[in-house]
NUVOMAR-959096 format. One record per residue: x, y negated, z of N, C-alpha, C in turn; residue in three letters. Coordinates in pm, whole numbers, plus 50000, padded with zeros to 5 digits. Layout:
XYZXYZXYZala
...
! end
This chain:
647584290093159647034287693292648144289293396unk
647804284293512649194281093631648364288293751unk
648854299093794648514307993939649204303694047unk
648774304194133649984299994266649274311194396unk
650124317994465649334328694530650474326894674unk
649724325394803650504323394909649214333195050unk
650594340195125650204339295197650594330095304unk
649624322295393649534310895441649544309895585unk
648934326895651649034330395810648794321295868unk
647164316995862646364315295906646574299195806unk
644804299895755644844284395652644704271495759unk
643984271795840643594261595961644604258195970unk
645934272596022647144263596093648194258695974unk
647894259095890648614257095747648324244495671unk
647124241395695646594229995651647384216995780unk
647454223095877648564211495960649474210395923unk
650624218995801651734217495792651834222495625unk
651054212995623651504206295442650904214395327unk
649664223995351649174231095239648364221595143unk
647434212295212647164198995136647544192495027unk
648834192795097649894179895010650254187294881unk
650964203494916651334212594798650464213294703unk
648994215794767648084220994679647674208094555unk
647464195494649647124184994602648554180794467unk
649784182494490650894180994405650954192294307unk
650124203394335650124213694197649094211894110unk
648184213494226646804213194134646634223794022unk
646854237894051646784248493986645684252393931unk
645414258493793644104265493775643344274493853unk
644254285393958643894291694035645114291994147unk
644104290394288645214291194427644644302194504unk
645514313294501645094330794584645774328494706unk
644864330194773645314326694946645184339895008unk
645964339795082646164353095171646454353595339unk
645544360195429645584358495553645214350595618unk
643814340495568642874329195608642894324995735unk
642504338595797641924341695940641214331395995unk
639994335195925639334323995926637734329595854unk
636774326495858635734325595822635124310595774unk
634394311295635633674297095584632854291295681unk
633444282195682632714269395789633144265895904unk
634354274895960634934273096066636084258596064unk
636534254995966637304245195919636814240295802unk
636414227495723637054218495651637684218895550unk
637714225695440638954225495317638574212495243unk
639544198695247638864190895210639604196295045unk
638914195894945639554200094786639674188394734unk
640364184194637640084174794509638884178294398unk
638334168994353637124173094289637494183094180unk
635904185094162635914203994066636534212894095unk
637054216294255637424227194286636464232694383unk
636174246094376635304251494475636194262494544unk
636284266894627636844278994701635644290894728unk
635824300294701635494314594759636074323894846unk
635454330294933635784336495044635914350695048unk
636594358595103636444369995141637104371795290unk
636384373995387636824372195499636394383995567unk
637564389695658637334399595765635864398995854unk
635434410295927634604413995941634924406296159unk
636594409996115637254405596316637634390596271unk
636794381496346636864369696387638514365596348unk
639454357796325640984354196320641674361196312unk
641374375296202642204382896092642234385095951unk
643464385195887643154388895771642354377395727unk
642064382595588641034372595463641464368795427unk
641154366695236641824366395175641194355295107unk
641134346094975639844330894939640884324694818unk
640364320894732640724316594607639664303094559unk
640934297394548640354281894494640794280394377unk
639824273094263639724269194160638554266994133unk
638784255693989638014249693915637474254393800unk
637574266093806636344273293683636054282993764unk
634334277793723633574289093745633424304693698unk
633924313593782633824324493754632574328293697unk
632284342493598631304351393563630764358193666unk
631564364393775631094368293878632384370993980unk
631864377094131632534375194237632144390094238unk
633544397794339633474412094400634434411694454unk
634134416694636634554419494730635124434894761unk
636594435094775636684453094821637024456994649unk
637784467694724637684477494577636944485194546unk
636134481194505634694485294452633994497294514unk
633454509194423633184519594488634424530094512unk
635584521094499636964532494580636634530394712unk
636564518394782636804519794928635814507894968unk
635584514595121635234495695158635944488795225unk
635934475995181637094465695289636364455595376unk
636264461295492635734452495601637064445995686unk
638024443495593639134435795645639764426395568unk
638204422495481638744407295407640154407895312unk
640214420595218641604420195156641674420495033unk
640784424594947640474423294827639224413094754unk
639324404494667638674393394612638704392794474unk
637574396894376637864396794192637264388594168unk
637644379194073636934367993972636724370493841unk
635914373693754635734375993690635654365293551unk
636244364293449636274355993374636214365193246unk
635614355493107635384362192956636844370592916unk
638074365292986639244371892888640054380893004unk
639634379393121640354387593247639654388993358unk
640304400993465639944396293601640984389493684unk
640234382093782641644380493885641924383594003unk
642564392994054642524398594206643244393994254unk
642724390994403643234385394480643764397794593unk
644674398294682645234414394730645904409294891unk
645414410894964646414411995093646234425095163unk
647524432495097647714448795144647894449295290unk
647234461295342647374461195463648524464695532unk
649824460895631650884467395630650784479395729unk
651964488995711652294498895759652274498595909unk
652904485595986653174484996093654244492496127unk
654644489796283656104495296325655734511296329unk
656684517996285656824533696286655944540296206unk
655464529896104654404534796033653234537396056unk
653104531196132651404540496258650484537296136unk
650364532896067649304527695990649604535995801unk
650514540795795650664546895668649814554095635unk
649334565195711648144568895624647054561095540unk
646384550395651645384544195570645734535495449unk
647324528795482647934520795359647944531495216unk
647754541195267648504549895143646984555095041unk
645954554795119644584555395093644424544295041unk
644394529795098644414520995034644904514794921unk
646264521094870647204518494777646324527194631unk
645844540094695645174551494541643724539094526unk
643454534094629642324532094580642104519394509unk
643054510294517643184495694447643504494694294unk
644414507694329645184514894163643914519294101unk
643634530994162641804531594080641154522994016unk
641004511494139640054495894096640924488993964unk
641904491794011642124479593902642894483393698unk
642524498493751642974507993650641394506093579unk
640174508993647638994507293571638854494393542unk
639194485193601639414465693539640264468893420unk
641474470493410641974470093298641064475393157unk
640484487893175640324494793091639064491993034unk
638634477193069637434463493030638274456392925unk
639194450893048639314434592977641094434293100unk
641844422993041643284418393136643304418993261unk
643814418493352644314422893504645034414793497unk
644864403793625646404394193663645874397993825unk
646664407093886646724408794040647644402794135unk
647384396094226648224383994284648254387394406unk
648684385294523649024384494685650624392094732unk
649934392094864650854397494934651004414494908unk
651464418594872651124432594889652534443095018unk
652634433595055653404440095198654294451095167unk
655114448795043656394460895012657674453494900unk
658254457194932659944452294859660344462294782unk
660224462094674659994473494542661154483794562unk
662434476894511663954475494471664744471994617unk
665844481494615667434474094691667324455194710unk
666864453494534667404436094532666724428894587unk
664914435094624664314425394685663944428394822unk
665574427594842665404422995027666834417995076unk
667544416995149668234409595202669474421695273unk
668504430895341669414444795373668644454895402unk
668524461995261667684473995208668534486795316unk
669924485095352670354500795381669484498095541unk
670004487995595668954487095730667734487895756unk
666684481595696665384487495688664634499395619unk
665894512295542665404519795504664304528795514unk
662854527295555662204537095597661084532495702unk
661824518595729661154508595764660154501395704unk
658104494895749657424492995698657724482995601unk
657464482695469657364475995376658954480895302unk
659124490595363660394493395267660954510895268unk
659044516795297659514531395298659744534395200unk
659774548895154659504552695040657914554694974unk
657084557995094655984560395034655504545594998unk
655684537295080655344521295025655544517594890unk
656704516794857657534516094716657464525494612unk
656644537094641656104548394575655064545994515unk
654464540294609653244535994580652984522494446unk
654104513394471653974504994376654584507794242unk
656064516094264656174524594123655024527294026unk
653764537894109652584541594043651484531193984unk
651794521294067650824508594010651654507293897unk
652824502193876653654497093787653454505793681unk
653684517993673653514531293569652084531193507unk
650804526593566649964528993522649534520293462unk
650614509393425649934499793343650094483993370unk
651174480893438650984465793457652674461193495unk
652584454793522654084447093434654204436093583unk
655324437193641655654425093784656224409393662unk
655604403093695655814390593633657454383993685unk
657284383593790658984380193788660204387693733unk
659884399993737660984413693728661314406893567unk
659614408493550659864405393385660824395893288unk
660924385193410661574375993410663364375893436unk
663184379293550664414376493613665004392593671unk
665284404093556665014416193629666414417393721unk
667404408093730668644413093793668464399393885unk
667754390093890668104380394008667734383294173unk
668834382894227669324383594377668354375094479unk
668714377394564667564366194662666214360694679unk
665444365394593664674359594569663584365194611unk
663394357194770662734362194898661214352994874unk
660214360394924658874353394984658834354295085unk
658984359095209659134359595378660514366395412unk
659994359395547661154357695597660434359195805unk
661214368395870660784376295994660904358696080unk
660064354796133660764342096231661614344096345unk
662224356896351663054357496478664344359196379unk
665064356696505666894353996432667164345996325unk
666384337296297666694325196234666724333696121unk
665864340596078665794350395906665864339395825unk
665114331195828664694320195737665914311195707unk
666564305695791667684298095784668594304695760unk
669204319595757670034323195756670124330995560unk
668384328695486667974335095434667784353095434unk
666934353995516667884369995513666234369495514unk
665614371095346664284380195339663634383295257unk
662714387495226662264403295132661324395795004unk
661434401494932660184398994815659464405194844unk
657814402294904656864410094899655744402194843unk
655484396294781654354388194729654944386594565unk
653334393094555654054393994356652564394794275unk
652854387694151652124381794073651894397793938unk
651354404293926651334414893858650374410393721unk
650424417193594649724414393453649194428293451unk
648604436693380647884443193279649324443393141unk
649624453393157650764456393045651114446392873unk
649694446592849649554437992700649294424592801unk
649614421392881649734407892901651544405292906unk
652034412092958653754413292925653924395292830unk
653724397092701654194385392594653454374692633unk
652834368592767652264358892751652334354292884unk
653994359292917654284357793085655214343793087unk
654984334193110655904318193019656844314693170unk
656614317693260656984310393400656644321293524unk
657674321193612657224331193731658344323693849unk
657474318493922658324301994001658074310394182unk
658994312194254659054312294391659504300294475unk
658324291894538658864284294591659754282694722unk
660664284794761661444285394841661104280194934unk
661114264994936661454249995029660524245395031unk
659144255994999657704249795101657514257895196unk
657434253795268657344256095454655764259795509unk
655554264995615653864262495648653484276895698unk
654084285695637653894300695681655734306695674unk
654974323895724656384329195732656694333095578unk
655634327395469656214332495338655784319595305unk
656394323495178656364308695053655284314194944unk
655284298794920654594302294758655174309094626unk
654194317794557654474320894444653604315494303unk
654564316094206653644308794090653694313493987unk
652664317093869652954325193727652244313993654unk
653024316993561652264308893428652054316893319unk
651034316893249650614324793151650104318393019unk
650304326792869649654319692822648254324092725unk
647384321992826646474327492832645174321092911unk
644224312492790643454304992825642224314992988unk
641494300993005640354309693093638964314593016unk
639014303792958637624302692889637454318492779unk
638554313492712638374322192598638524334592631unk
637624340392518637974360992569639354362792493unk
640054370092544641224379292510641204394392464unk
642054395292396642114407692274642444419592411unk
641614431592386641774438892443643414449092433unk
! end
């Protein structure tokens, strides 16, 4: 199966500048969208046939929300991380299928000076929770933005933003513990020493053109999914938001159940 997970900052204004065309030229089994800002029915998603989209959308009118398109019908839909927390900010989305789940994730960020770390850090135990009791069903493929740059390598200039949101320590602490408890970064897996290899990029000072930006959008497995990681693709040179697309390939049907 082929994942593609973007955040898109804002789909309305994204769909003006070429999410269409991408989507329509991939045509992925599953597309994890991140940062909608947007509510169903406010826009138009025109799809190609047998695709349906699902929603999870903020509670504040043009924030946040998170919505996943594809062509198989899920077993079931769940909003929020379950009975860890509630998300009335449209950030968590599970699909449920016979051999996995699939989460969809737009972490909330820290903001400048951290003003917001506490609740990120609440939010971080409690997704780990959620998706620690998913695993301990059936496979975990967790996808979005999750608003942190693991490693030195995935950013552009780690000594300068030291401490800075998406690159504290407790941020990156936090994903250590996801990582430890069981699930495997699909690119790392891949490419554990490759350089550059940015999903956003700040739009001031020409970040983007100059490349100067961070890996924060990452495609995560369920540990025994590790051997069935075939492809982990960052698209660079699609345009439309301040991040790009990401893509995993797996091999690992939908239909069928998978070995625990």
């Amino acid at each position: 199966m082929y994942i593609i997970s973007w955040n898109v900052n804002g789909l309305r204004a994204c769909m003006n500048k070429g999410f269409l065309d991408f989507f329509s030229a991939m045509l992925p089994d599953f597309f994890c969208i991140q940062e909608t800002k947007m509510q169903p029915g406010q826009a138009e998603v025109p799809l190609p046939e047998g695709y349906r989209i699902y929603w999870h959308s903020a509670e504040k009118k043009g924030y946040s929300g998170v919505a996943v398109i594809t062509r198989h019908t899920p077993l079931s839909v769940a909003v929020g991380p379950g009975r860890f927390l509630e998300d009335h900010e449209g950030r968590l989305l599970t699909l449920e299928y016979p051999g996995f789940y699939l989460v969809n994730c737009y972490t909330p960020n820290a903001q400048m000076g951290l003003a917001r770390i506490d609740y990120r850090e609440i939010w971080e135990d409690a997704v780990r929770a959620y998706l620690c009791e998913l695993d301990a069903e059936k496979p975990v493929i967790y996808c979005g933005d999750l608003n942190v740059a693991h490693q030195p390598i995935d950013l552009k200039n780690p000594a300068q933003n030291d401490g800075n949101a998406c690159y504290s320590p407790q941020e990156r602490a936090k994903l250590a513990q996801l990582l430890e408890a069981g699930f495997a970064d699909t690119f790392r897996a891949l490419y554990p020493d490759r350089a550059g290899a940015y999903t956003w990029w700040s739009y001031q000072f020409r970040a983007r053109e100059r490349d100067a930006g961070w890996r924060i959008d990452y495609a995560l497995v369920s540990e025994r999914l590790r051997p069935a990681i075939l492809k982990a693709d960052i698209y660079k040179d699609v345009f439309g938001s301040d991040h790009c697309p990401i893509g995993v390939e797996l091999a690992l049907p939908v239909e069928a159940s998978a070995e625990r």
